[in-house]
N, C-alpha and C positions, 0 to 999 in steps of 0.2 A: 404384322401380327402373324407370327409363326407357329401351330400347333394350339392355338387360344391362349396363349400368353403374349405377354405386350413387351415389346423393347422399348418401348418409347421413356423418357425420364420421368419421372411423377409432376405431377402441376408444380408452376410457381410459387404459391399460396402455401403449400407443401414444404419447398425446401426452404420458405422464407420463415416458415415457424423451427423449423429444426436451426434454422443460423440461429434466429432470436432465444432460443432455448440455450445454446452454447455459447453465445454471448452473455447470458445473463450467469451462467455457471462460472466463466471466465470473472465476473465482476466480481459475482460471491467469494470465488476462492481469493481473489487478491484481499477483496477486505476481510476476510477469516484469517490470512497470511499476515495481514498490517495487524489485527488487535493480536495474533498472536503473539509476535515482533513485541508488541505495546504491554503484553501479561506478565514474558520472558525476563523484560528489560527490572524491574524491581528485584528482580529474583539474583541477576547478576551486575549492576549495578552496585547494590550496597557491599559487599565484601570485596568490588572492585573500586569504589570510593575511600573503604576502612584501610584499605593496602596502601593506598597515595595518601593518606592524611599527613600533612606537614606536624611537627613536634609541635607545634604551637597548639593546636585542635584537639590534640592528644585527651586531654583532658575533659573534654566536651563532643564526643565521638559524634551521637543522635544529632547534636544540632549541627556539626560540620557537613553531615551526608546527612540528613534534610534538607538543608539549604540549598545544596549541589544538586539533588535527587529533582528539587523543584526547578531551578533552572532549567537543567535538560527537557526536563517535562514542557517547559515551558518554549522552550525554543525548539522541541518537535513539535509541538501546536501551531509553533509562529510560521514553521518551516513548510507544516501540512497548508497549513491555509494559502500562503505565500505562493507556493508551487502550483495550489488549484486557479490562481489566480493567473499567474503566467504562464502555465500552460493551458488554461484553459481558454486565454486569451488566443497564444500560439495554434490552438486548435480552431481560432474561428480566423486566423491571416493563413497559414499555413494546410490546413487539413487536420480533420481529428487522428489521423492514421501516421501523417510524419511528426505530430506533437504526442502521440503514445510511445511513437518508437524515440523519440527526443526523453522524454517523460522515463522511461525503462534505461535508457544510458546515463543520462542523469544518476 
C-alpha cells in the first residue's frame, strides 16, 4: 500500500461475479443472435422458395412454399435439439470449453 491506495487485485468473490455477469451477456447475445437468424429466415425464405418453384408448383405457389417453409423449420428444430444433445454430451467426455469451441466450428 502506497500513498493509502491498494495495489493488491480486488477479492475473488469480486472478479467471480464480473466472469458470471459476462458469461451470462455472452449467452444472451448468442440466443438474441439465434431467434434473430429464426425472425430473418421467413422474411427471405419465401421469395427464395417462389425463385426455385419447378413448372409443376406454378400453379399452386402458397402450398409449394408452405410445405418447403415447414420442412426447414422442421429440420432446424431437429438440428437444434440433435446438436444440444451431442454436444452437450461432448461437453460432459471432452470439456465444456473444447465442445463450445467444437459447437462454434460446426
Amino acid at each position: 500500500m502506497t500513498d493509502g491506495v491498494s495495489t493488491a487485485p480486488p477479492p475473488a468473490h469480486i472478479a467471480g461475479v464480473r466472469a458470471q455477469w459476462l458469461v451470462l451477456a455472452a449467452a444472451f447475445l448468442g440466443w438474441m443472435f439465434d431467434g434473430l437468424e429464426m425472425g430473418i429466415f421467413p422474411l427471405v425464405a419465401r421469395p427464395a422458395l417462389q425463385s426455385m418453384m419447378p413448372e409443376a408448383a406454378a400453379g399452386a405457389p402458397d402450398q409449394f412454399v408452405g410445405l418447403w417453409m415447414g420442412r426447414i423449420t422442421a429440420l432446424f428444430l431437429v438440428g437444434a435439439a440433435g446438436g444440444g444433445l451431442v454436444f452437450g454430451w461432448l461437453g460432459d467426455r471432452l470439456g465444456r470449453v473444447r465442445a463450445m469451441m467444437l459447437s462454434i466450428l460446426t
